[in-house]
N, C-alpha and C positions, 0 to 999 in steps of 0.2 A: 434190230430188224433181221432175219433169216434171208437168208437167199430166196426163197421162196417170195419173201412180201417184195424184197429188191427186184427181181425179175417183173413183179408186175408191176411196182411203180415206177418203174425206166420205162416201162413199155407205156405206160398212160397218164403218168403226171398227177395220178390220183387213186392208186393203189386200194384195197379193200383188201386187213389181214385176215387172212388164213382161207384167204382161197387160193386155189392152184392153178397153174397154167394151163391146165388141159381146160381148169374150169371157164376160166376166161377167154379161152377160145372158142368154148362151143356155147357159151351163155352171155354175147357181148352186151347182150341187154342189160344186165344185170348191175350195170355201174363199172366194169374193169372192160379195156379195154387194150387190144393190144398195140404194137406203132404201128402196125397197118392200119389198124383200125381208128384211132384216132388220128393219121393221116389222112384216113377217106371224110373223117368228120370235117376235118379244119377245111377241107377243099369244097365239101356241098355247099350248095345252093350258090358258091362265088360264080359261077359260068356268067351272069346278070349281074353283080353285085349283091344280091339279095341274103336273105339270110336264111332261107329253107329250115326256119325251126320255127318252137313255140315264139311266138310272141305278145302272148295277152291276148287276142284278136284283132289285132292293130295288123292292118293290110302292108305287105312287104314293099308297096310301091314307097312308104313312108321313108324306109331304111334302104331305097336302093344308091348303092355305092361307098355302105358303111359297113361292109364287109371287105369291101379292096382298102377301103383307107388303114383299116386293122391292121391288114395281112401288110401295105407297104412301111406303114407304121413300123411292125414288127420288123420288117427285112432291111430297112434302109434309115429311120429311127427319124424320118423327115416330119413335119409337121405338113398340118393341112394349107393346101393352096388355096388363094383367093378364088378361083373358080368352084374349088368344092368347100368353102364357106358361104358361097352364094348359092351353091346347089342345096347345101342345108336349110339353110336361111329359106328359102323356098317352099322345100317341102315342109318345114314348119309353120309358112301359113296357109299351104295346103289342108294339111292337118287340121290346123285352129278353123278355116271355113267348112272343114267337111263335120266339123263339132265333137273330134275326137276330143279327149280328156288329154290335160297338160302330165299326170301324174302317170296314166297308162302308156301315151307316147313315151317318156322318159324308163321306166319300167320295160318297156320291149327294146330301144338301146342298149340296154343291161343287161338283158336274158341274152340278146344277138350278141352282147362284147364276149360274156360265158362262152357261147358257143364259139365264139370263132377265136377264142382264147390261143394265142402261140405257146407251140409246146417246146419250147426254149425255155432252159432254166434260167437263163443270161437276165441280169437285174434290169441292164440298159434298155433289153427286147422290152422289159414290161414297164419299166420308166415310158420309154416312148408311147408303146400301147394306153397307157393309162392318160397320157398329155393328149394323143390323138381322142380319145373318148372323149373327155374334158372339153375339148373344142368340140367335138361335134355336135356333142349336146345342148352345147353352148350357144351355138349357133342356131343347132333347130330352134332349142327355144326363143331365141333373140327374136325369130320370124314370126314364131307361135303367137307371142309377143304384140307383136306390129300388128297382124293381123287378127288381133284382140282387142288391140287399143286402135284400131280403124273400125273394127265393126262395133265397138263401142261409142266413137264419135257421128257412127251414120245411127246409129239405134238415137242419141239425144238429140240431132238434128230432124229425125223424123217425129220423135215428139216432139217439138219445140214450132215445128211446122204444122201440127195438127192441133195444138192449141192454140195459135195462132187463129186458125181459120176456124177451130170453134168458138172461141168468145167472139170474135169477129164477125162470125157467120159470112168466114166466105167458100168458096169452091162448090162443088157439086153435090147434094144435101145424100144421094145416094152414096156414092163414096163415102162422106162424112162421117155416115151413119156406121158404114163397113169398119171404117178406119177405127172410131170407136170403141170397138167391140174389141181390139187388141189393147186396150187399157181399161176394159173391164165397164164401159159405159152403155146400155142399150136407148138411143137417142128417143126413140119411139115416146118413152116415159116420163113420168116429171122428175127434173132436176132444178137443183136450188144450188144457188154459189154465195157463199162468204169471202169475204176479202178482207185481211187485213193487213196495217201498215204499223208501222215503227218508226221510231227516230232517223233509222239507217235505211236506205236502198239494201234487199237481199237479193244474189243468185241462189242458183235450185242447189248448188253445190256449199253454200253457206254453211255452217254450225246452223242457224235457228232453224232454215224449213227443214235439217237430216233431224233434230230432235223432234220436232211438230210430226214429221212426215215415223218415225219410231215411235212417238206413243197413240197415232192411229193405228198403225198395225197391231201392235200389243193389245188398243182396245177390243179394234173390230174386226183383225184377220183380212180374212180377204173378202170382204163386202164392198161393191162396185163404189170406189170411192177414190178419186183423184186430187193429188196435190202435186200444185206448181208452183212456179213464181210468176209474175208478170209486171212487166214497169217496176221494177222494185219492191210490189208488194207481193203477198202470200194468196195464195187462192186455191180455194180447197170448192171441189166438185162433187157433189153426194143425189142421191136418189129423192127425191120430193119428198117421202113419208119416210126419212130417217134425219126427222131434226134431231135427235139424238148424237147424232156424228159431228154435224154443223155448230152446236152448243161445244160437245166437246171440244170440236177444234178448235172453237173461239177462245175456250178457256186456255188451251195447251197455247193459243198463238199468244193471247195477253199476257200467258208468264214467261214464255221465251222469247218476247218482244221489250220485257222491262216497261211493262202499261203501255202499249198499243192501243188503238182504234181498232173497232172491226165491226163491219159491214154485211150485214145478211141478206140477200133478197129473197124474196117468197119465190116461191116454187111454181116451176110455167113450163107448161106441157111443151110436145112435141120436138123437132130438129130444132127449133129456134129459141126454146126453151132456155138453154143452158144464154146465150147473150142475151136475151131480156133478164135473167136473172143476175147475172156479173152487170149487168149495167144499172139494174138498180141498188147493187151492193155499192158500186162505185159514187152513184148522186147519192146516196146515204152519208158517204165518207166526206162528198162535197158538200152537203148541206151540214154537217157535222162542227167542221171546220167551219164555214160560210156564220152560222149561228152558234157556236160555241156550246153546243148541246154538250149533255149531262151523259155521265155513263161511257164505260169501255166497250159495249155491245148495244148495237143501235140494226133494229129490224125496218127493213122496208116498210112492211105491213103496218109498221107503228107512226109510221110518219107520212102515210098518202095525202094527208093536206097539204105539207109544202106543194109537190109535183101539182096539183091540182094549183097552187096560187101561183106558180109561175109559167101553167101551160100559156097563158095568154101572157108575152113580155111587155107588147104595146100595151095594154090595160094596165098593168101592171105599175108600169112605168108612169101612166098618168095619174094614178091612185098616188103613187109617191109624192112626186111633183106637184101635183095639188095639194095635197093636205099636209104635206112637210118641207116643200120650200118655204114658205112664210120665214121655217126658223134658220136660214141660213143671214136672216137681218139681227139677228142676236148678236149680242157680242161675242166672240170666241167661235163662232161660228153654229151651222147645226148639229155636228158631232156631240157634243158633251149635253145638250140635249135628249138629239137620240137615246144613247146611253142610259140617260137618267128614265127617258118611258120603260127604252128596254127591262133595266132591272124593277121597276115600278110593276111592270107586269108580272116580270116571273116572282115577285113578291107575292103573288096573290092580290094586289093592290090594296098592300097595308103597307100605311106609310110609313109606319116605326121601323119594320123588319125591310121596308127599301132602304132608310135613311143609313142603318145598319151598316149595310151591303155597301151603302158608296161610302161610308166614315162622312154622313153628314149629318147635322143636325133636324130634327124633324122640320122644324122652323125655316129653314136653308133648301130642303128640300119640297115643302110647300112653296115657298116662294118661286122654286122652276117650275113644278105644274101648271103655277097661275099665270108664267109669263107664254109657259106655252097655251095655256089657254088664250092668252090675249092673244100672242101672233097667229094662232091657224084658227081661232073660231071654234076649235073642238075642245071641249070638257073631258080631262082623262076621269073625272072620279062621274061621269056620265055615263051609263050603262050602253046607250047608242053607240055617241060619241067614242069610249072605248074601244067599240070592236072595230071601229073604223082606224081611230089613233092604230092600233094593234097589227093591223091588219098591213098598212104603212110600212110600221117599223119592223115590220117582219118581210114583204117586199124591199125597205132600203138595205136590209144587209143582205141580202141574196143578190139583190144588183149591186153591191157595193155602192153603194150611195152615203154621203158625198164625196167618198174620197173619188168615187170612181167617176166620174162626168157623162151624164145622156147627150 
């Protein structure tokens, strides 16, 4: 090094060879700076705390008081006090609510530690300097933090509160509507709801609904389509004239479900649209179950005769009761009766492929027909007779009859 380059990095701690002293005094701009000059540096903007340089465009109100901790850092090698890890702490969720960035706030720290860098060779000066940054940053972000992981627990409780009241249908339909519209929903329209279930209760937090809820995005982007959980099951919210979404979803929930049920209801205009549709995805699920129906995906619109034979329960119930108590004077009861109509019918009322299905003989199984022909009076291989029997035993398991008692 020449005297020349020594002169100027004593004077600024960061030297530039082969300029001169003259040059460094009358061009401080230029990178070399003299110890006056770098003296008047290390002292701006402290009058506040603040840091008077670049900082990314992150507001200095962020950084106030992380210019003195520097400078005592440097002069006394102290660590930060619990009052200014709580003034940190602070202003980092200050930051995190005013929606600054975690990576630009930490970034302008940096550019402000540069700047207010002590011009002390001494190792210890910069050991401490570097411990004091470390916490401070440490701290901002710990706040940033907090008040990332709070505005994130009020962001799922405000959804969690608006699904609520819309499958529900409750609170003020104008609101609702408004509410809505921040999850990509315009209520005015028709919507359709799927619901499906699995072996397990899911939250929205689960492995299945983050995979279900990943391969609708992939499919369909951002097309007004909502998925949640509810009671344990899956429920996915789509536009009236995009079965398309609803199909998919049922596929994507039956393979991430391990063979699930799922539940569609048809599609019903207006604010109230969306609970008439979740509630008939729902009695889908309960008639499903209730009757042991066929299939992983089961549509409203394919099964409006149940609802229709159970609107009236009084009728209903005396339809049963008449025409199938008789066989509870069986031996064994009515049950295994039932049963045997039951699969008699979804046989097609062929007795071979009934007999089949129970592992009885065809002989064995004419034999119950006829006994149930003698106790209730009704002919199942009777075309009348039939729809009537049918009509019974498809009432006694939706009221659970007879396990269940009128």
């Amino acid at each position: 090094m020449t005297g020349q380059e020594s002169g100027t990095g004593a004077g600024s701690g960061s030297g530039i060879g082969g300029e001169t002293g003259a040059g460094a005094s009358t061009e401080p701009g230029a990178g070399v700076e003299t110890g006056a000059g770098a003296g008047s540096r290390a002292g701006s903007g402290r009058g506040n705390g603040g840091t008077g340089g670049d900082t990314g465009g992150v507001p200095d109100a962020y950084l106030t008081g992380y210019a003195d901790i520097l400078a005592a850092a440097a002069a006394t090698g102290r660590r930060l006090t619990r009052d200014e890890l709580l003034a940190r702490r602070q202003l980092g969720e200050q930051a995190a609510d005013a929606g600054y960035g975690l990576r630009a706030l930490v970034g302008a720290h940096l550019a402000a530690a540069r700047l207010h860098w002590p011009l002390t060779r001494a190792t210890d000066s910069a050991d401490s300097v570097l411990a004091a940054l470390e916490q401070s940053v440490d701290a901002f972000a710990e706040g940033y933090e907090r008040a990332q992981r709070l505005a994130v627990r009020q962001e799922v409780a405000a959804r969690r509160e608006f699904i609520d009241d819309l499958l529900y249908g409750r609170g003020e339909l104008g609101r609702l509507a408004e509410r809505a519209e921040r999850f990509g929903l315009r209520l005015s329209y028709e919507h359709a709801v799927a619901v499906a279930e699995g072996p397990v209760p899911y939250d929205e937090g689960d492995a299945v609904p983050r995979s279900v809820e990943q391969a609708l995005v992939s499919r369909f982007g951002d097309r007004s389509i909502l998925l949640t959980t509810k009671a344990g099951r899956l429920v996915c919210i789509a536009a009236g004239d995009e079965a398309d979404v609803l199909a998919f979803f049922a596929k994507q929930a039956y393979a991430a479900t391990d063979g699930g049920r799922i539940g569609i209801g048809r599609p019903q205009p207006g604010l109230g649209g969306v609970v008439r549709s979740y509630e008939e995805a729902l009695n889908v699920l309960d008639l499903a179950t209730r009757l042991d129906l066929d299939g992983p995906v089961l549509r409203a619109a394919d099964l409006l005769v149940y609802p229709v034979l159970t609107r009236d329960r009084q009728a209903m119930t005396e339809l049963v009761v008449n025409t199938l108590g008789p066989l509870e004077a069986a031996r064994g009861g009515a049950q295994p009766l039932i049963e045997t109509l039951t699969v008699y019918f979804d046989a097609g009322c062929v007795a071979a492929e009934a007999a089949r299905r129970l592992s009885l003989s065809v002989r064995a199984l004419t034999y119950r027909l006829a006994r149930i022909h003698k106790l209730t009076g009704a002919d199942p291989a009777d075309p009348v007779h039939r729809y009537t029997l049918q009509t019974a035993v498809i009432g006694a398991r939706l009221l659970g009859w007879p396990t269940r008692a009128f």
